[in-house]
C-alpha positions as CSV (number, residue, x, y, z in Angstrom):
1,X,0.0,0.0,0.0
2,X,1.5,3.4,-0.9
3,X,0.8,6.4,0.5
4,X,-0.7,9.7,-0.8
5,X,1.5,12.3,-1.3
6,X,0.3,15.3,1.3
7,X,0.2,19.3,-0.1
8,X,-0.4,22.1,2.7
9,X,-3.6,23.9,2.0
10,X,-3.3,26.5,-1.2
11,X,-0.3,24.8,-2.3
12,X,-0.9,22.1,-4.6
13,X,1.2,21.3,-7.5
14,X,-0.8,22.6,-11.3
15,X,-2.0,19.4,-13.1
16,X,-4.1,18.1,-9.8
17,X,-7.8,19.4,-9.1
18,X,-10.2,18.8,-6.4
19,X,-13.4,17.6,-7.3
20,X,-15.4,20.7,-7.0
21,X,-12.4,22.5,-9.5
22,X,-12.9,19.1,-12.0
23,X,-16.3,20.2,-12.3
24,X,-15.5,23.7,-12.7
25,X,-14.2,22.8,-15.8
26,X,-16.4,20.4,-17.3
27,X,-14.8,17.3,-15.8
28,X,-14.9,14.2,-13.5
29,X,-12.2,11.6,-12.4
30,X,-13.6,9.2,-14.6
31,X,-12.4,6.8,-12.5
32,X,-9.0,7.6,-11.7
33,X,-7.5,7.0,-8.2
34,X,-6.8,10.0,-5.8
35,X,-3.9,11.2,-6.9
36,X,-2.7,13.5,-3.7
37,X,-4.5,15.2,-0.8
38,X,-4.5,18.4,0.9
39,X,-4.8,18.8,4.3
40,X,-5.8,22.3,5.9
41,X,-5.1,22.3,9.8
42,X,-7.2,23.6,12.5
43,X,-7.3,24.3,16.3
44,X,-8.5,21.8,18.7
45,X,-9.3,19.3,15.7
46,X,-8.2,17.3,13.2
47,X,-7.0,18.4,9.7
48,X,-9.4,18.8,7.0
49,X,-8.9,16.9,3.7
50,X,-9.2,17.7,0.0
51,X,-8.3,14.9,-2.3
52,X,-6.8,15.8,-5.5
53,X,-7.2,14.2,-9.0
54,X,-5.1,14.6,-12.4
55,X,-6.6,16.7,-14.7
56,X,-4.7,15.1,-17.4
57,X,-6.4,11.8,-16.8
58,X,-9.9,13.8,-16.1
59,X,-13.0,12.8,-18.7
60,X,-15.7,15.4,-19.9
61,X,-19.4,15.7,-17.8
62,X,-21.4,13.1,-19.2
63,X,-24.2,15.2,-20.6
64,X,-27.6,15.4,-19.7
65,X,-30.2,13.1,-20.9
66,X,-33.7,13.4,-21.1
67,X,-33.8,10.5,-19.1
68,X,-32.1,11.5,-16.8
69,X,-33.5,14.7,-16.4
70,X,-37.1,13.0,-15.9
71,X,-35.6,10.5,-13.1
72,X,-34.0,13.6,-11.4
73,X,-37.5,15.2,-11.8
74,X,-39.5,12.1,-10.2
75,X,-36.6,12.0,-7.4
76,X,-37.2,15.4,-6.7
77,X,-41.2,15.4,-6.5
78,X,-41.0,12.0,-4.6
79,X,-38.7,14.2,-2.2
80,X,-41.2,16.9,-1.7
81,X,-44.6,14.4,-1.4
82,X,-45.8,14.3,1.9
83,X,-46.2,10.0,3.1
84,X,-49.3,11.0,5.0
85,X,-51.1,13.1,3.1
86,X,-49.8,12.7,-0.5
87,X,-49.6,16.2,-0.9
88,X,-46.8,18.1,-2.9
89,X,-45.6,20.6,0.2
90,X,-43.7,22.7,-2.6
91,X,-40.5,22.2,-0.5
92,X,-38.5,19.1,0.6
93,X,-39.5,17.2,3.4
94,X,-37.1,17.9,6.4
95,X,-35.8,14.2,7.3
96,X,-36.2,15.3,10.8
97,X,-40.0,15.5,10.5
98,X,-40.7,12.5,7.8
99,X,-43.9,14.5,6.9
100,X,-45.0,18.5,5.7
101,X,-45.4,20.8,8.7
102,X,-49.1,20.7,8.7
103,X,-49.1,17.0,8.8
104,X,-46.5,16.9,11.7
105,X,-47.9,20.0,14.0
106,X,-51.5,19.8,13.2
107,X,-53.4,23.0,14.2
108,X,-54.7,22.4,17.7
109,X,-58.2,24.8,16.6
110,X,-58.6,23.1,13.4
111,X,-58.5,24.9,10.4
112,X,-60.8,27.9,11.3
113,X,-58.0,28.8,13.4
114,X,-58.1,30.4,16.6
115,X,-61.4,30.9,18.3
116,X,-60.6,33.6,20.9
């Protein structure tokens, strides 16, 4: 097993990319290993990480497909359908709740509201 060569934060070598700077350009690792990693310190915790990727060996963005712009849409909706009412809320449904706000802190007065 060999080891990742390690760059201090801001001062990687030209030719390697993180991820997010790949797809800044139109690319992806296209199955490449990690080439490096950066490691940016901070207090009272560990280091955080970047892994780097060479852009010489990077592959275009697959394009869009209609496809797959319909399964991203039905992803999407099925995000933002409530499971107990089978409402669209028009946002995504917080994990922490599992349901829309109505549906999770049902109004007490019903829906005239307050009677007082």
């Amino acid at each position: 097993m060999s080891t990742l060569p390690v760059y201090p934060w801001r001062l990687a070598p030209d030719g390697l990319a993180t991820l997010r700077q790949l797809r800044a350009q139109g690319l992806r690792p296209g199955g490449q290993d990690v080439a490096a990693q950066l490691e940016r310190p901070r207090r009272r915790r560990g280091p955080l990480v970047a892994y780097l990727y060479r852009v010489d060996l990077a592959k275009p963005v697959r394009p869009m497909t209609p496809a797959r712009r319909a399964a991203l849409a039905k992803a999407n909706a099925a995000r933002r359908t409530c499971p107990t009412c089978r409402r669209d809320a028009g946002y995504v449904i917080p994990a922490a709740l599992g349901t829309c706000v109505p549906c999770a802190y049902p109004d007490p007065h019903g829906p005239e509201g307050s009677t007082s």
